[in-house]
Legacy VTK file of the C-alpha trace (Angstrom):
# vtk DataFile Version 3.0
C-alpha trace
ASCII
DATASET POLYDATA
POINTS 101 float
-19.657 11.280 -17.286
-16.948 12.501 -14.906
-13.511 10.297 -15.148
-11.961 8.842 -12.595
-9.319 10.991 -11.733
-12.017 13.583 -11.624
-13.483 11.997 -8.973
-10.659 11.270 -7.095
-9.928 14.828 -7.471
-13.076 15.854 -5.887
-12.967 12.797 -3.417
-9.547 14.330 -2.322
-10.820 17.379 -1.939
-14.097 16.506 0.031
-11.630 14.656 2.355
-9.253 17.840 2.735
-12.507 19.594 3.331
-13.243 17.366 6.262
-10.369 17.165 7.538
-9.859 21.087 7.978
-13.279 20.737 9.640
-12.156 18.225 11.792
-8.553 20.705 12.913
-11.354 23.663 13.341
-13.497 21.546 15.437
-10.486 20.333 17.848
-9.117 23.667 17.727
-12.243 24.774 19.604
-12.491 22.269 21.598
-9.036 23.094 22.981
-10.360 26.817 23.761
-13.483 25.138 25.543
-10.877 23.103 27.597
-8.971 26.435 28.620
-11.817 27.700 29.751
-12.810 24.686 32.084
-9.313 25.011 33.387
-9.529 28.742 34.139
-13.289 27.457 35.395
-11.450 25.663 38.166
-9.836 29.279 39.529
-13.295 31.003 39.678
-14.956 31.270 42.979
-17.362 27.861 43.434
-17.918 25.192 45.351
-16.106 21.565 44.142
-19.982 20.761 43.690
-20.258 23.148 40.982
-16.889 22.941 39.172
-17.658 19.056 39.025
-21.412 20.197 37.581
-19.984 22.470 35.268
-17.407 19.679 33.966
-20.163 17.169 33.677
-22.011 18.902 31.734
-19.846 20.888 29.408
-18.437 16.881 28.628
-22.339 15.377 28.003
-22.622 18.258 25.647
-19.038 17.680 23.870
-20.591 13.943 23.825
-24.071 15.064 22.423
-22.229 17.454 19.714
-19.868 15.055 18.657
-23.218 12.398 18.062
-25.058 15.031 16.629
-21.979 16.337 13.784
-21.303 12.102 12.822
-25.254 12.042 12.086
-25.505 15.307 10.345
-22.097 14.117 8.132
-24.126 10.670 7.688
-27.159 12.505 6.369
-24.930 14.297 3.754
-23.567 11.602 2.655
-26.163 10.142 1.871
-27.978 13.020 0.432
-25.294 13.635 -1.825
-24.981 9.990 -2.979
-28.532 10.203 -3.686
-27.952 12.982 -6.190
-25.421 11.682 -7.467
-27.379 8.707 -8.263
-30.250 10.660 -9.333
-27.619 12.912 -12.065
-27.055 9.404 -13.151
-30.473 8.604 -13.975
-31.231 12.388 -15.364
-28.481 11.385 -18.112
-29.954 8.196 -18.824
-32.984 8.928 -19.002
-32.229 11.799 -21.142
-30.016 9.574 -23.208
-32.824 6.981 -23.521
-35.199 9.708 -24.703
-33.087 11.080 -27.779
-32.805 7.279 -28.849
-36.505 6.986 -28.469
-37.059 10.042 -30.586
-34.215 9.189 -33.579
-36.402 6.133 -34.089
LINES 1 102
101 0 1 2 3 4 5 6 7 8 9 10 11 12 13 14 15 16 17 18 19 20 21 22 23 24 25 26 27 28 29 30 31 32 33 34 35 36 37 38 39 40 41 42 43 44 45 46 47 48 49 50 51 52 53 54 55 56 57 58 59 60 61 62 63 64 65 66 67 68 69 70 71 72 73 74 75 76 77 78 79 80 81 82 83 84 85 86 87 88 89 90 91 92 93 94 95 96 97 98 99 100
């Protein structure tokens, strides 16, 4: 079984983890934000620059639903194996008692 500073070790580092993640995903989302502004120099209609804003901003919306799921779903996943490691080592545990009697 794992001490506690061991997991705080490894919940620290998770949360680094994410956080780099997180400066990654802004850091593109910047870039995607030049690029609308440089957008608004091209050669289109206010119609279409409005369009194209709309849109890139329902997908930034979409993405950003879509990565909080995906992070719930691993979560959960890997609470569920940690919970089943658990029960491995009990049940192992319970097994060698079982046979020394």
């Amino acid at each position: 079984m794992k001490s506690k500073s061991a997991v705080n070790h490894e919940e620290l580092i998770q949360k680094n983890l994410e956080l780099s993640d997180t400066i990654s995903e802004l850091a593109d989302e910047i870039e995607s934000l030049k690029a609308i502004i440089a957008s608004k120099q091209w050669d289109a209609t206010p119609f279409e620059k409005d369009y194209i804003l709309h849109e890139y901003q329902a997908v930034t919306k979409e993405n950003k639903t879509l990565r909080i799921e995906n992070q719930a779903l691993r979560d959960s996943r890997d609470m569920f194996q940690n919970r089943n490691d658990e029960l491995i080592r009990l049940n192992n545990t319970l097994k060698n008692k079982l046979q020394k009697q």
